[in-house]
C-alpha positions in Angstrom: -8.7 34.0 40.4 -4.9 34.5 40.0 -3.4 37.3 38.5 -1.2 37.5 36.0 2.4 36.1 35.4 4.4 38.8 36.8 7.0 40.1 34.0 9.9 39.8 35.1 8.9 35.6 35.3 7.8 36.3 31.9 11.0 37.9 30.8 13.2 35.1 32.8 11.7 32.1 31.2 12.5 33.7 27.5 16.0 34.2 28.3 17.0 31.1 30.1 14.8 28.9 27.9 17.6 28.3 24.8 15.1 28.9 21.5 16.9 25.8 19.3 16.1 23.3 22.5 12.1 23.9 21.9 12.0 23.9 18.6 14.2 20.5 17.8 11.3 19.1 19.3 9.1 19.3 16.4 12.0 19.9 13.8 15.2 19.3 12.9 17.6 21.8 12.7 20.9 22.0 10.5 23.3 25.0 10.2 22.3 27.9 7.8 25.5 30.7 8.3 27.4 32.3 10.8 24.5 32.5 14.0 21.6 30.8 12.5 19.8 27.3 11.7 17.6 26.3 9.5 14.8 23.4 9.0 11.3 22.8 7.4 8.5 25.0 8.3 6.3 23.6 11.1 3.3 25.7 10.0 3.0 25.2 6.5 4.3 22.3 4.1 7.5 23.2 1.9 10.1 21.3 0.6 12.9 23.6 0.9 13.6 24.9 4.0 12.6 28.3 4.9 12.0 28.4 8.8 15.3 30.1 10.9 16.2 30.7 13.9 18.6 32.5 15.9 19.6 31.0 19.0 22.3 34.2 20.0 18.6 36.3 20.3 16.0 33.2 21.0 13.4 34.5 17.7 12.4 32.6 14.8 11.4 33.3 11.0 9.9 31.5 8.2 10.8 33.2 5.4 8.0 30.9 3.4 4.7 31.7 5.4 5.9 35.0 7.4 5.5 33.2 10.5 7.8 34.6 13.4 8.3 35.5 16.8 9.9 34.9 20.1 10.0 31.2 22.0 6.5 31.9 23.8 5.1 32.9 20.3 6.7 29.2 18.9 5.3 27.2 21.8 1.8 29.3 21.3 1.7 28.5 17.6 3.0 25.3 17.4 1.0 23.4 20.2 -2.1 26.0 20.0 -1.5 27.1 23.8 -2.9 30.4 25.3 0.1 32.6 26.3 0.0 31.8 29.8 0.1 27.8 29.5 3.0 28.2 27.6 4.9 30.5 29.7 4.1 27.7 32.1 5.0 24.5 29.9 8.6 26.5 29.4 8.5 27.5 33.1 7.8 24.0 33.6 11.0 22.6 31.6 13.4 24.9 33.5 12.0 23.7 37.1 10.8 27.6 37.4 8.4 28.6 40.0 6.2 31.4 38.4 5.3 33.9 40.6 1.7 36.0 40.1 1.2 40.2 40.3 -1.8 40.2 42.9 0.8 38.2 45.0 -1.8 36.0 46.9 -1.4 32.6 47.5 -2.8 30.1 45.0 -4.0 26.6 44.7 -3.1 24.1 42.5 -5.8 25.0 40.1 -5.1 28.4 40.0 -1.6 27.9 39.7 -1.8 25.5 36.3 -3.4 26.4 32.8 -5.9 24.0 31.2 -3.5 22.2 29.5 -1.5 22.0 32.0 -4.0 20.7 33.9 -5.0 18.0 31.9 -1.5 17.2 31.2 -1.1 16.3 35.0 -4.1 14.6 35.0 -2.8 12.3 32.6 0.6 11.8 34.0 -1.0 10.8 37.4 -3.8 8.3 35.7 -0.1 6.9 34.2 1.6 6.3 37.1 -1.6 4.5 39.0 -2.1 2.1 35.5 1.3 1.2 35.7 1.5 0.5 39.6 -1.5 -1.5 38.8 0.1 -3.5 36.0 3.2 -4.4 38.3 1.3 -4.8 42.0 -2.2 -5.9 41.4 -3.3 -9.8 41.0 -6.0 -9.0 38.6 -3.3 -7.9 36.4 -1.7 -11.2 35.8 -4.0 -11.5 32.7 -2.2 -8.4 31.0 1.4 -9.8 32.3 0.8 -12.9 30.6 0.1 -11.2 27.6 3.2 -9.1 27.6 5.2 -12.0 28.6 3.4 -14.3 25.7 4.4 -11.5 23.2 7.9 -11.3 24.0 7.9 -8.3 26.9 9.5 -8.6 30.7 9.0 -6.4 33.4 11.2 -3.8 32.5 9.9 -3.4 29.1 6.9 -2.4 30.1 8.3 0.3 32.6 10.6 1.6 29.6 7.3 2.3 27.7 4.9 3.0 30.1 2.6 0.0 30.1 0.3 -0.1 32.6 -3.5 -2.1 33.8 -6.6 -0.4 34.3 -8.5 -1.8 37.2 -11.5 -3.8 36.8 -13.6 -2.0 39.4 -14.9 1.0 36.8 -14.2 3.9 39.7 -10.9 3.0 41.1 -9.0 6.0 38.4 -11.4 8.3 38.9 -11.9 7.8 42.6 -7.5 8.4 42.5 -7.6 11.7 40.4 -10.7 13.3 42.3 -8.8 12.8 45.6 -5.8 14.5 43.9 -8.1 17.9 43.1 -9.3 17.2 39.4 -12.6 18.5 38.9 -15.3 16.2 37.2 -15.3 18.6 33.8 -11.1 18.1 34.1 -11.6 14.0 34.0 -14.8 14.0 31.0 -13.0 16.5 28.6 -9.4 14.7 29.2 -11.4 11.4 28.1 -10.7 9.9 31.3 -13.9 9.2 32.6 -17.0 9.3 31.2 -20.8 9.9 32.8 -23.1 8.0 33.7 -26.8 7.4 35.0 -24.6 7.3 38.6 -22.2 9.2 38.3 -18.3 9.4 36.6 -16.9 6.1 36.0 -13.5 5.2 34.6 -13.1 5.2 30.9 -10.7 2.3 30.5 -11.7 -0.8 32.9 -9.8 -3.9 32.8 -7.9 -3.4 29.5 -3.9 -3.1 28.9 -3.2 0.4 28.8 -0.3 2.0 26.8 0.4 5.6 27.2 0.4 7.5 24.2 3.1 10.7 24.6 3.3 14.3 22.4 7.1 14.7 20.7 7.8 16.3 24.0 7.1 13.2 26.1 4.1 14.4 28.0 1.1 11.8 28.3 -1.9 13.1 26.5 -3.5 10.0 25.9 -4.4 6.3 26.2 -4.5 3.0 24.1 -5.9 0.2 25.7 -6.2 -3.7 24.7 -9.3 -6.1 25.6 -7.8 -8.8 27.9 -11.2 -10.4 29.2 -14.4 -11.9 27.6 -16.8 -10.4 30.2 -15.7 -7.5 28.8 -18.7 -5.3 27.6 -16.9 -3.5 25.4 -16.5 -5.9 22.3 -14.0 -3.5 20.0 -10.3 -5.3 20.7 -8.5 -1.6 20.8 -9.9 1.7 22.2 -8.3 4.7 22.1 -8.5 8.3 23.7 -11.2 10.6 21.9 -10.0 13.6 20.9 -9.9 15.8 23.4 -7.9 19.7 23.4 -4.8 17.6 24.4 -4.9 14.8 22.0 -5.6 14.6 17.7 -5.0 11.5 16.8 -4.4 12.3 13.5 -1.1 14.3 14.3 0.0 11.8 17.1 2.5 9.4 16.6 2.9 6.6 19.4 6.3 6.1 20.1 7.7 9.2 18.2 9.0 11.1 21.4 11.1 8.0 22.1 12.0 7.8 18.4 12.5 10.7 17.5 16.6 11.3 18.3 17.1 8.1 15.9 15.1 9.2 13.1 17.2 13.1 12.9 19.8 10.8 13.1 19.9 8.4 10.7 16.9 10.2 8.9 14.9 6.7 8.5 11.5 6.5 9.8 9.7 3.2 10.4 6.0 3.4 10.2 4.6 -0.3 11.8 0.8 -0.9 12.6 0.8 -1.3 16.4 1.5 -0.8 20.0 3.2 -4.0 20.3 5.4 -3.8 17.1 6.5 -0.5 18.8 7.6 -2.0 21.5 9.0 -4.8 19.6 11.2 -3.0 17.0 12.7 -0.4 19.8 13.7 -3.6 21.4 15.0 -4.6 18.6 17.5 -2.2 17.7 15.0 -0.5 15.4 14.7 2.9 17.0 13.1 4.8 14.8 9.8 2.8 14.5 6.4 5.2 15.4 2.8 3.9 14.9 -0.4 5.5 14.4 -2.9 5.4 17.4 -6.2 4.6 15.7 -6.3 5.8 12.3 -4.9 5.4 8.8 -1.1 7.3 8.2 -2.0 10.3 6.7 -1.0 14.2 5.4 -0.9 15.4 9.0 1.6 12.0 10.1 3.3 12.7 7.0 4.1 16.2 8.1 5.2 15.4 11.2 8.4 13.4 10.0 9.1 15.5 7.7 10.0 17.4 9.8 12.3 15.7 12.2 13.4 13.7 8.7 14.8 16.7 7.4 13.1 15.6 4.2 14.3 18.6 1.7 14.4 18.6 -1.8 18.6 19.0 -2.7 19.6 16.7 0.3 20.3 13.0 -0.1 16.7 11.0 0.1 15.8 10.1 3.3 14.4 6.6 4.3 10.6 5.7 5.3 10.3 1.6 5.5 6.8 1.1 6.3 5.7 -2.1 7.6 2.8 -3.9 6.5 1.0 -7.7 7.4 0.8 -10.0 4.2 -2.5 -10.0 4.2 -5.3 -8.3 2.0 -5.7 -5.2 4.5 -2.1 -4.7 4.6 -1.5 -4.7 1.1 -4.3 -2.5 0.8 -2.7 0.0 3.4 0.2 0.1 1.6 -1.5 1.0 -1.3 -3.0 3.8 0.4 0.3 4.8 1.7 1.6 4.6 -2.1 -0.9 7.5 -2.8 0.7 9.6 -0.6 4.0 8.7 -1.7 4.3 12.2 -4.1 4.5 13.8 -0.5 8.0 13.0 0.3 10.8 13.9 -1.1 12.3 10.9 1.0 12.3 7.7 -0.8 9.7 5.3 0.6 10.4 1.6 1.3 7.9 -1.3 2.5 8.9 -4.3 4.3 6.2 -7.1 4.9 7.9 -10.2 6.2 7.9 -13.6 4.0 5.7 -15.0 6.8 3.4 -12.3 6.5 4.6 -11.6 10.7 4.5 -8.7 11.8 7.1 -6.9 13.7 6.4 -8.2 17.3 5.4 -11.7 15.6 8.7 -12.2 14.2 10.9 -10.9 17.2 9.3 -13.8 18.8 9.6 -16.2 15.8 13.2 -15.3 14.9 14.5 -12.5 17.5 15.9 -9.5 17.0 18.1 -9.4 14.3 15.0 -10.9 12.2 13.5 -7.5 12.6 16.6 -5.4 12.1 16.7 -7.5 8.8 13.0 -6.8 8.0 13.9 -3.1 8.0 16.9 -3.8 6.3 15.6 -5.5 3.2 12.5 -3.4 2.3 11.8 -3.1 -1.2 11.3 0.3 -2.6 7.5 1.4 -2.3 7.2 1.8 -6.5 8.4 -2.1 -6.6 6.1 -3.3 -3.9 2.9 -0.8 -5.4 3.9 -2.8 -9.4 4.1 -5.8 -7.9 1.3 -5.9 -6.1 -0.7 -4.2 -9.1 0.5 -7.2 -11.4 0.5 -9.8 -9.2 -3.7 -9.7 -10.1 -3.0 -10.8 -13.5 -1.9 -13.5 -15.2 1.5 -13.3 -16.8 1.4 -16.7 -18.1 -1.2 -15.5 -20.9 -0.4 -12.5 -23.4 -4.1 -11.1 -22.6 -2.8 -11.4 -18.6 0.5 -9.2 -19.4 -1.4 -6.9 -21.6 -3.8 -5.8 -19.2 -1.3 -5.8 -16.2 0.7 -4.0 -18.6 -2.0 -1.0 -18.5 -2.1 -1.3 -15.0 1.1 -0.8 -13.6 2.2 2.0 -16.7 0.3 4.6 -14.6 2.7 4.0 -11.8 5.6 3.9 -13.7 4.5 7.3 -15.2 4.4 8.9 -11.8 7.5 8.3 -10.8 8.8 11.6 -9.7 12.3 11.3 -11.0 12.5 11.9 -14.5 15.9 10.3 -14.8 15.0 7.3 -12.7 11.6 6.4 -14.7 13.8 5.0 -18.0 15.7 2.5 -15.9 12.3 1.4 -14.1 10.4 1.1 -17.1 13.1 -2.1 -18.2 12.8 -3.5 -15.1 9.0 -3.8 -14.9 9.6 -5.1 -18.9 11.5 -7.7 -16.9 8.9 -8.7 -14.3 5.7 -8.4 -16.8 7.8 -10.4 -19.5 7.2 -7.9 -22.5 9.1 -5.8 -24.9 10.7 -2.3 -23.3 9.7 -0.2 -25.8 6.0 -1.8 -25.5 5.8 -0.5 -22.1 7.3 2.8 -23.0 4.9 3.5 -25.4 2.0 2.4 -22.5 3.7 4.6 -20.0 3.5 7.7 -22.4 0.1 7.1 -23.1 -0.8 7.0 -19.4 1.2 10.2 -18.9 -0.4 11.8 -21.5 -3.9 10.6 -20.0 -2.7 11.5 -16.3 -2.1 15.0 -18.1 -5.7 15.4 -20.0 -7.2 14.9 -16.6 -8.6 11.7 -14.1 -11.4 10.9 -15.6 -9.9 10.3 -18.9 -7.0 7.7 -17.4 -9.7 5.6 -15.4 -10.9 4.3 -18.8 -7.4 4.5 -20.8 -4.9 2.6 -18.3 -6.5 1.7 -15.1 -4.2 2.4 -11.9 -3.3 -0.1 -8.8 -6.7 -1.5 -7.4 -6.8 -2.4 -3.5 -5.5 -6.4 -3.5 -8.2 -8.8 -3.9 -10.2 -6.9 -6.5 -10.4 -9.5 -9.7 -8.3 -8.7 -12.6 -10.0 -6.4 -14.8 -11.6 -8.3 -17.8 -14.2 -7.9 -20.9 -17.0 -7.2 -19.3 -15.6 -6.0 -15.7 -16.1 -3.5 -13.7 -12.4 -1.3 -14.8 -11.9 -3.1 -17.9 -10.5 -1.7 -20.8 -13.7 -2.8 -22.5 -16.0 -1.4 -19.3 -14.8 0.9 -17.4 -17.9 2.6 -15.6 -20.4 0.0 -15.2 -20.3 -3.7 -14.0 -21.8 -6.1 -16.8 -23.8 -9.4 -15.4 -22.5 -12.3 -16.5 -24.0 -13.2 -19.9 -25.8 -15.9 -20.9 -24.6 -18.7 -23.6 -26.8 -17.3 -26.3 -25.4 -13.9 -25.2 -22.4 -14.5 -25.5 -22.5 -16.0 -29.0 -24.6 -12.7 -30.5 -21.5 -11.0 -29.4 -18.8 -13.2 -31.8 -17.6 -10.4 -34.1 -17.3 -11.3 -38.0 -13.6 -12.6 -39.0 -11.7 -9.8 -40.5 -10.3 -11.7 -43.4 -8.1 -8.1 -43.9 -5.4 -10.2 -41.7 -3.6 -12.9 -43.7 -3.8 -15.2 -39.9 -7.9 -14.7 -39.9 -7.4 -15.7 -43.7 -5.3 -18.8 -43.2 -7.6 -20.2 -40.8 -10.8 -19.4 -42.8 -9.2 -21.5 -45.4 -8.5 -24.3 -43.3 -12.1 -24.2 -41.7 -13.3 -24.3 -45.7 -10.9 -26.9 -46.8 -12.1 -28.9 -43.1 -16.2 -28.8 -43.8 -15.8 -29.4 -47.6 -12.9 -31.8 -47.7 -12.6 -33.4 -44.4 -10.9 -36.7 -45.9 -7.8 -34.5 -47.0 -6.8 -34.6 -43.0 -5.6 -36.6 -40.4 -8.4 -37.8 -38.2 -6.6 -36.5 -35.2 -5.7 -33.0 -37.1 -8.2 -31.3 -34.9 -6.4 -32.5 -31.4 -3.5 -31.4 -32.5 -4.2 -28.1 -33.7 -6.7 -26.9 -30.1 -9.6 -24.6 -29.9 -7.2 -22.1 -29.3 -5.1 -21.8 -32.2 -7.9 -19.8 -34.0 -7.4 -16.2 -33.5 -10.4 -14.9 -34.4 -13.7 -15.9 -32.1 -16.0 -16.7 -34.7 -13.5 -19.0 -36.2 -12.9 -20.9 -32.4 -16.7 -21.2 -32.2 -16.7 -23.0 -35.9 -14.0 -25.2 -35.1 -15.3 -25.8 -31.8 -18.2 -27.7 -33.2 -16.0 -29.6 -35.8 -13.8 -30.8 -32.7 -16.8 -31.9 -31.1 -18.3 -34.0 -33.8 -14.5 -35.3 -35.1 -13.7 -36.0 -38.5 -15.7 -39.1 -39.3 -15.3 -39.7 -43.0 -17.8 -42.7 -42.8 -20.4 -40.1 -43.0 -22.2 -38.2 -45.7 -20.8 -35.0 -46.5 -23.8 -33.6 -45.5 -25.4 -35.5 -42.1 -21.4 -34.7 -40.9 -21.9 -30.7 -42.0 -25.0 -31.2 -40.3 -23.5 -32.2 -37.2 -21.3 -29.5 -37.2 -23.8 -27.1 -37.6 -25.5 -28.3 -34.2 -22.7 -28.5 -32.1 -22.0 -24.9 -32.8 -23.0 -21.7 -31.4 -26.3 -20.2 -32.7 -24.5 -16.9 -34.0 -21.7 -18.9 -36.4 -24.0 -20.9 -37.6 -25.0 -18.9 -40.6 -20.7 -18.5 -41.0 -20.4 -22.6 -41.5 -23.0 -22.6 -44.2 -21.2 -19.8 -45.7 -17.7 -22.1 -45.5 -19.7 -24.9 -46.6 -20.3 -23.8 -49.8 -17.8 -21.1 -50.6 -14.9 -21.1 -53.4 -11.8 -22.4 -52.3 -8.4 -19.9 -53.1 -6.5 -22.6 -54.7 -5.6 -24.0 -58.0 -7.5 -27.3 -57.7 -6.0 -30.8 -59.4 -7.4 -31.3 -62.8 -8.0 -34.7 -62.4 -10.1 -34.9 -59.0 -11.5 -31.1 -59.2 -10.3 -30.6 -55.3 -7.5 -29.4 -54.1 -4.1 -31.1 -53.0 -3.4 -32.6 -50.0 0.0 -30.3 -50.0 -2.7 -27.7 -49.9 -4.2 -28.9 -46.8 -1.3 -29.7 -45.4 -0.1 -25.8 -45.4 -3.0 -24.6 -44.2 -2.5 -27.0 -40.7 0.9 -25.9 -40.9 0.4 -22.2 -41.0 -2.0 -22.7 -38.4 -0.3 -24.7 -36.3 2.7 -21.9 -36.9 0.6 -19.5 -35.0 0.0 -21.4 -32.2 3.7 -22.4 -31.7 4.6 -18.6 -32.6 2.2 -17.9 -29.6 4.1 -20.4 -27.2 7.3 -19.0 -28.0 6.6 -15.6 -26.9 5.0 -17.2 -23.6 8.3 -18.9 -23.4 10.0 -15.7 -24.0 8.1 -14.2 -21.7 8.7 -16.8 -19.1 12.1 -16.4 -19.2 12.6 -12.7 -18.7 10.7 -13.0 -15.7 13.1 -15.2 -14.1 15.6 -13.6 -15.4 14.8 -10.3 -14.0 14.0 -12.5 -10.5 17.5 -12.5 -8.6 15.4 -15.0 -6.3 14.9 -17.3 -9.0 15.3 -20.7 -9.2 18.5 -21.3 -11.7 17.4 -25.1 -12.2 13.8 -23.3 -13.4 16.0 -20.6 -15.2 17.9 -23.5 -17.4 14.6 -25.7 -17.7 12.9 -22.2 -19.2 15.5 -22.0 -21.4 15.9 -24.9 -22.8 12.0 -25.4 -23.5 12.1 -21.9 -25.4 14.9 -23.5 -27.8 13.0 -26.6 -28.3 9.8 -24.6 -29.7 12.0 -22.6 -31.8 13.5 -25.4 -33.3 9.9 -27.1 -33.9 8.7 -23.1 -34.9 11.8 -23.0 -37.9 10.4 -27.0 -39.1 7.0 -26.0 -39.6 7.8 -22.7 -41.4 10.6 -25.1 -43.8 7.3 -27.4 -44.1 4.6 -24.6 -44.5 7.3 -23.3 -47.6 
């Protein structure tokens, strides 16, 4: 065994290793008075920063948590090393030979922590994949695929990219003969046991190293490149191991990490490749996850380096999504965690649906700079996305996706902001502002009284795909905890309420549906093609003129076989509500000398109808038009054509009313 550091090593490494250096590796720094800087906390969330350090005596202090210390006591904390690896990872950085107190010689094992260890391990399994990549004919698979995707030789040397050999033994063969013990290979997750033995991990796969902020290798990612390959899942990646948590690891942050401080913009893609891709591209501050969903622990990792206060100017994430399903449904997820940041969030998903590496090749760099570039806001990608499930064309369709997108609107962090977006959504759902305000309260309100109670009052963004709520639906407004089957014919009719009459529209048309079974010859035979099923606002009176449109005003008839037609080419549940109209006193002054009533009568009662229905189409109309409107990508040929169509039904809208007077 060795012995122990000896002090004055100890005491060496603190003093030569400057305190600010270390710790701008996991955050970034900006000056807090005479001596001192100050950043975010590494070891416990905050948005103001409360973690300082003195560089003139090489200690730190979070004045939020109470966490402090020296530079060993940073490194200890902050990558969970023992004291002695991290006297050797600093020792390491200055080029410093530590020296132990027994004074005996020591081997490489002795002379190296675990982690340090492993560490080596990994950096030496690097260097043989990427010899491999470069020298080996068996690679020329994995060269072609770089080269199809856009990368040359020296691309894959600036990040690392390397070929694990086919044979299964050839790595672990390598790191045995450089004094790795078998436990050193299986816990690092690079080889794995078997019935005979060790045997390589990765084996005939593209390999991409996967690096800590610091730029030390701690794991792998590796792509399928053959068919024979036993292994059927396209990406595998490093288990966790005491070197590697995936779910704090960022691929590509190490390189990317000097931009983002910089410019404080982060840009979250999906992959190894659009990595690659985007650094290439002039998009330095791109970092990918290596196998999981972005989560909290990602999130505080660049907020870090971001700088991402509360009181400083918003910094920029752009996250980058494909236009599919799944990646609208990521970005979804990554709209959940959007109350984390105090950095304004942005998505970019290319018109194409590309991704980043797609559209370098497609359209070249600047195509990717521009995808970055143009990213909407995540609020207006989360709405937009949310609405786009609806139909906007139909009042019912901007109603619901109404309710929908107000509990987005109502989390908007920024009181002062949420005004200005609650007129722009107007804009894109095509309703009144003060009708979305009101909906935005209310889903405040419910977001206040608790989750359970908003679920059934305004239901949030669903992942894309997911049919539009609807009566009946699983989410609806109608039913929100269970799914309903779809129901029968004769189901359906049971369910037709009874007209309220209360409303003077429901009135109108009960009139005209009287006036139509007990005086058809006062109309135009083609009266009911003209007015449509769906001018009748009340269900029960659509289902009684449904059955008169079916049978047609045939005035050859007897008043009774036609009534009798009527009745069975309605529903079974209205029914009873025709012989009621049937039979029931007109309203009306009727003329003294026929004893029914005047054809100006009638022709009112189509009027006021027919009102309705046109009042209806103006307000699609309207609606119509402040959604191009709001659209600065929209058509103007489609903006005039809206607008003139909305003045024609206005003009027909004032006729009927003149006629209906």
């Amino acid at each position: 065994m060795a012995g122990r550091i000896n002090p004055e090593d100890i005491a060496a490494v603190k003093e030569r290793t400057a305190i600010d250096d270390v710790v701008r590796e996991h955050v970034t720094l900006r000056p807090a008075g005479p001596g001192s800087l100050k950043g975010l906390c590494p070891f416990h969330d905050e948005k103001t920063p409360s973690f300082t350090i003195r560089p003139a005596n090489g200690t730190f202090k979070c004045f939020g948590c109470g966490e402090g210390g020296d530079v060993i006591e940073f490194v200890m904390k902050v990558e969970h090393l023992t004291f002695t690896e991290s006297v050797e990872r600093l020792a390491a950085r200055l080029g410093m030979e530590l020296r132990r107190e027994d004074g005996g010689p020591r081997g490489r094992e002795e002379g190296l922590g675990r982690r340090s260890r492993l560490l080596e391990a990994h950096r030496a399994a690097q260097e043989l994949y990427a010899t491999c990549l470069l020298e080996r004919p068996d690679a020329r698979v994995a060269r072609d695929f770089l080269r199809a995707r856009g990368f040359d030789g020296e691309a894959a040397r600036r990040f690392g990219v390397g070929f694990a050999p086919r044979g299964g033994e050839e790595l672990t063969r390598h790191l045995r003969g450089l004094g790795f013990t078998e436990d050193e290979l299986t816990i690092g997750g690079l080889s794995a046991r078997g019935s005979r033995g060790l045997y390589d991990r990765f084996r005939g796969r593209l390999i991409w190293p996967i690096h800590d902020i610091t730029g030390d290798t701690i794991g792998f990612g590796a792509r399928r490149l053959f068919d024979e390959d036993p292994v059927q899942a396209k990406y595998l990646n490093t288990a966790e191991t005491p070197i590697y948590k995936k779910s704090m690891v960022l691929y590509g942050l190490d390189a990317a990490k000097k931009a983002v401080a910089r410019d404080r913009t982060a840009v979250v893609v999906e992959g190894y490749t659009d990595v690659m891709a985007a650094h290439l591209a002039g998009v330095e501050g791109a970092v990918a996850t290596c196998g999981t969903a972005f989560g909290v622990d990602h999130i505080k990792v660049l907020r870090r380096i971001l700088r991402d206060e509360a009181g400083l100017a918003p910094a920029r994430v752009v996250f980058t999504f494909d236009g599919d399903a799944a990646g609208q449904a990521a970005a979804m997820k990554a709209f959940k965690d959007d109350q984390r940041w105090a950095s304004q969030s942005f998505v970019a998903v290319a018109a194409d649906g590309m991704d980043p590496c797609e559209l370098r090749m497609a359209h070249g760099d600047a195509a990717v700079r521009s995808l970055v570039e143009d990213a909407v806001p995540m609020f207006e990608f989360a709405v937009r996305t949310t609405i786009a499930r609806f139909d906007l064309a139909t009042a019912e369709g901007r109603v619901q996706a109404m309710r929908a997108a107000a509990p987005i609107v109502a989390d908007i962090r920024d009181n002062a902001l949420r005004p200005e977006y609650v007129r722009t959504v107007a804009g894109w759902l095509g309703v009144e502002i003060d009708q979305l305000r009101d909906e935005v309260q209310r889903a405040a309100r419910a977001s206040r009284q608790g989750a359970d109670h908003r679920g059934a009052r305004s239901p949030g963004p669903t992942p894309p795909g997911s049919p539009p709520p609807g009566p009946g639906s699983p989410g609806s407004v109608d039913h929100p905890d269970a799914a309903v089957p779809e129901p029968s014919h004769a189901e359906l009719a049971m369910a037709i309420p009874a007209p309220d009459l209360r409303d003077p529209v429901v009135n109108a048309e009960h009139q005209l549906l009287q006036a139509l079974l007990q005086y058809p010859d006062l109309f135009d035979a083609d009266v009911v093609d003209r007015i449509g099923v769906e001018a009748f606002a009340a269900p029960a009176h659509r289902a009684v003129f449904g059955g008169i449109r079916t049978v047609g005003i045939d005035t050859s008839r007897s008043l009774t076989a036609w009534t009798a037609a009527v009745v069975d080419a309605a529903p079974l549940a209205v029914r009873p509500l025709i012989a009621e109209l049937a039979v029931a006193s007109l309203p009306t002054r009727m003329d003294k000398l026929t004893g029914r009533p005047t054809r100006r009568y009638a022709d009112a009662l189509v009027a006021r109808v027919e009102e309705v229905t046109l009042a209806r189409e103006v307000a699609e109309a309207m609606s119509t038009l402040r959604r191009l409107a709001s659209d600065p990508e929209a058509d103007s040929v489609r903006v005039r054509e809206a607008s003139v169509h909305l003045q024609d039904l206005q003009r027909r809208q004032a006729a009927l009313r003149e006629e209906g007077a």
